[in-house]
C-alpha positions in Angstrom: 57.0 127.8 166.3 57.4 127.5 169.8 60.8 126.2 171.3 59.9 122.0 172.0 58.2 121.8 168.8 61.9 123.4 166.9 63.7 121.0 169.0 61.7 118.3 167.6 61.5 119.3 164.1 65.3 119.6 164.7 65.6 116.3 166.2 63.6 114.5 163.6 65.3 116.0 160.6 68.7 114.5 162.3 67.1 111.5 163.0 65.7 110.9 158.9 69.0 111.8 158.0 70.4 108.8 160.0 68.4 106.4 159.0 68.6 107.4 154.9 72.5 107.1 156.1 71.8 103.5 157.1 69.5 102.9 154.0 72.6 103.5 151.9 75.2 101.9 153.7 73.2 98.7 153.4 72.1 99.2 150.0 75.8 99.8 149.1 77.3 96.7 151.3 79.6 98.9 152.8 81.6 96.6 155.4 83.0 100.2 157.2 80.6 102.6 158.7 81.9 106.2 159.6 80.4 107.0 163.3 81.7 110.1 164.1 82.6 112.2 161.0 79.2 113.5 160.4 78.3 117.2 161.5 78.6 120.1 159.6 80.7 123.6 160.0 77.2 125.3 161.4 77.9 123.0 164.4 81.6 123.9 164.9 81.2 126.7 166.9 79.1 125.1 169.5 81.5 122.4 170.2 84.0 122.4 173.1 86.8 121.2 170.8 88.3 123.5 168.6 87.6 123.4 165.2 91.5 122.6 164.1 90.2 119.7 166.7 87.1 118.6 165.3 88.5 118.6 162.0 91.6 116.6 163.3 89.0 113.9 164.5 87.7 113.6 161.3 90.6 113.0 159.4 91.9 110.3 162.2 88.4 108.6 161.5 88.8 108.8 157.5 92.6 107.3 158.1 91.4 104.2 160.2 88.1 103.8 157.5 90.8 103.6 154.8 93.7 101.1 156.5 91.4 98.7 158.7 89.5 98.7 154.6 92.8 97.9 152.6 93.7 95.4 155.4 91.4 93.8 156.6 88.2 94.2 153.4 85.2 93.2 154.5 86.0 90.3 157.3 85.3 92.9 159.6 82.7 96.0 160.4 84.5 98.7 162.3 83.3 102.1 163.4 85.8 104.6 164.8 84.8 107.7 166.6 87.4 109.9 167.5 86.9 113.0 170.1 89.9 114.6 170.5 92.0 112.2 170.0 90.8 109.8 172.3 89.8 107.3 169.6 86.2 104.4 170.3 86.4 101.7 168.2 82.6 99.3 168.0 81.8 97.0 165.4 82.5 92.7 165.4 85.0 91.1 163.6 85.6 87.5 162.9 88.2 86.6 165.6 90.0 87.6 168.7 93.0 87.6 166.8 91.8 90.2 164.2 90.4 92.4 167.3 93.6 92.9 168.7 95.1 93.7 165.2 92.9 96.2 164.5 93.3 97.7 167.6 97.4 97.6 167.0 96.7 99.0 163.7 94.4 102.4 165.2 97.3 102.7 167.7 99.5 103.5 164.7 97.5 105.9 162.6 98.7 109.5 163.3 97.7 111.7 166.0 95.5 109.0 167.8 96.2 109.5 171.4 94.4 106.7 172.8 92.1 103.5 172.0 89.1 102.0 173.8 88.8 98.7 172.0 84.7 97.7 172.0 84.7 95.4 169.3 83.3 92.0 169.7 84.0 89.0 168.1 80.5 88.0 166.1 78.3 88.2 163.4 77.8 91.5 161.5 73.7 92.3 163.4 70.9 92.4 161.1 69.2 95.2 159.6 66.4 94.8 162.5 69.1 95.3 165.3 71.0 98.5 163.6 67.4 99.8 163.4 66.8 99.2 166.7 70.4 100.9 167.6 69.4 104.1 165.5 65.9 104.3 167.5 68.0 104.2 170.9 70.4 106.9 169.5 67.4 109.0 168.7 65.7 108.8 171.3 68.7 109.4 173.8 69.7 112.4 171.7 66.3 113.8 171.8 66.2 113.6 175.9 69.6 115.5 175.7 68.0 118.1 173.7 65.3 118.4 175.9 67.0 118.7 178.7 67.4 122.3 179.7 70.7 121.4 182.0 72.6 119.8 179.1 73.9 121.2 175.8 73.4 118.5 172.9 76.3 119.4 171.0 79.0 118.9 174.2 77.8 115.2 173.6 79.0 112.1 170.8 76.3 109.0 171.3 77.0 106.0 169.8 74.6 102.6 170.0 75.9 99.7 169.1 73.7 96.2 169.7 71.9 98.2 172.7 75.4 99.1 174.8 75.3 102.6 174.4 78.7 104.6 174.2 78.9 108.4 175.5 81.8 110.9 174.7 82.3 114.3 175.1 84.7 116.9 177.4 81.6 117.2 179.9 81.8 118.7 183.6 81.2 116.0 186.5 77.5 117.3 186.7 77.4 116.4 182.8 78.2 113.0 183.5 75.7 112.2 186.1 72.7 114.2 184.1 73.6 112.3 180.7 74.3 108.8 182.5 71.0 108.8 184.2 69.0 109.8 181.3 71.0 107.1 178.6 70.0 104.5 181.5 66.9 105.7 181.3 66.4 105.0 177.0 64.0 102.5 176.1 66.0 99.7 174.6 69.0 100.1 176.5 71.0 97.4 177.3 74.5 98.9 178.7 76.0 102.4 178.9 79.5 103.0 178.5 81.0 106.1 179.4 84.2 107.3 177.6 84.3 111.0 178.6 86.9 113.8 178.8 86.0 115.1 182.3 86.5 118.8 183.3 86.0 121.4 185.8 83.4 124.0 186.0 86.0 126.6 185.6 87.1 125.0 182.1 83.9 124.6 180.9 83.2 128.5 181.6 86.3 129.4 179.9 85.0 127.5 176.4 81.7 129.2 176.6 81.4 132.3 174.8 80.1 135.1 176.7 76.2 135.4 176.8 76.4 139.5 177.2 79.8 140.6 176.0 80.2 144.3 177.6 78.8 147.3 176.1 81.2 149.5 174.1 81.5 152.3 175.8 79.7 155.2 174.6 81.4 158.1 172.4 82.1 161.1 174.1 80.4 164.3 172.6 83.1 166.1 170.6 83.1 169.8 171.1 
């Protein structure tokens, strides 16, 4: 199998696995959807957050699933995504007043670091227009894949009633590259950026080295 037809086999098993995700959420009435928890430890070492990090994130999410739950039941359709600490919250609720508080309530969960409040006040979208998000997500994630300048993992897209939210700890180039192309998605209504910026010299220093330096060889013994 050549290399664009693994991407896509790649891409498309990602993709079924979202929408059987959605299926079941659905099916289940589940007024909480988890975002950002999803992965797998094969993807860990790929990432430019540590994996104490990454698993950090994932707790913060399961905390906020569980509180904004038990306080708020199913008024409200919240979905946190938190990348190192730095914590996106999109959904709708039923009022202004229940936006802020759920915000307030984030703030206090532990180790969050910081809150960019997206949630909007109005009606939970129908199945057609989640679809229609997950088609958006897909097909920005495959152009990411396929892009030989950008490394799909370095990147957290989420779609939410076309607006589509980046995150990631990405190098100014990133930005650009990733901004024109999620402009670029069919479908696309808005793209908000909610990035960790850093330098080419930090994003060197998270890469592994590509050709770690020969051991040197054993000298004859007499």
């Amino acid at each position: 199998m050549n290399r664009f037809n693994l991407k896509r086999s790649l891409h498309a098993a990602a993709f079924s696995a979202a929408l059987l995700s959605l299926g079941a959420s659905l099916t289940a009435c589940v007024p909480l959807v988890l975002g950002g928890a999803a992965g797998g430890a094969a993807l860990i070492a790929s990432d430019r957050r540590s994996s104490g990090m990454q698993l950090e994130d994932e707790s913060i999410e399961l905390r906020i699933v569980t509180r904004v739950r038990n306080d708020f039941g199913t008024r409200v359709r919240v979905n946190p995504v938190s990348f190192n600490r730095q914590v996106l919250l999109t959904g709708d609720v039923a009022s202004e007043q229940d936006r802020q508080a759920v915000e307030q309530l984030v703030r206090r969960v532990d180790n969050v670091a910081s809150v960019v409040n997206e949630l909007v006040v109005m009606n939970t979208p129908s199945l057609m227009d989640r679809s229609a998000d997950l088609l958006i997500t897909g097909r920005l994630k495959a152009s990411i894949l396929d892009d030989p300048e950008l490394q799909s993992n370095a990147f957290k897209v989420v779609t939410e009633r076309g607006t589509i939210y980046l995150m990631g700890r990405v190098t100014r180039r990133e930005v650009e590259r990733v901004t024109t192309l999620a402009r670029g998605t069919s479908g696309a209504r808005r793209v908000v950026r909610v990035f960790e910026e850093i330098s080419d010299d930090q994003l060197r220093r998270l890469q592994p080295e590509a050709n770690p330096p020969a051991a040197a060889p054993a000298k004859p013994r007499p």
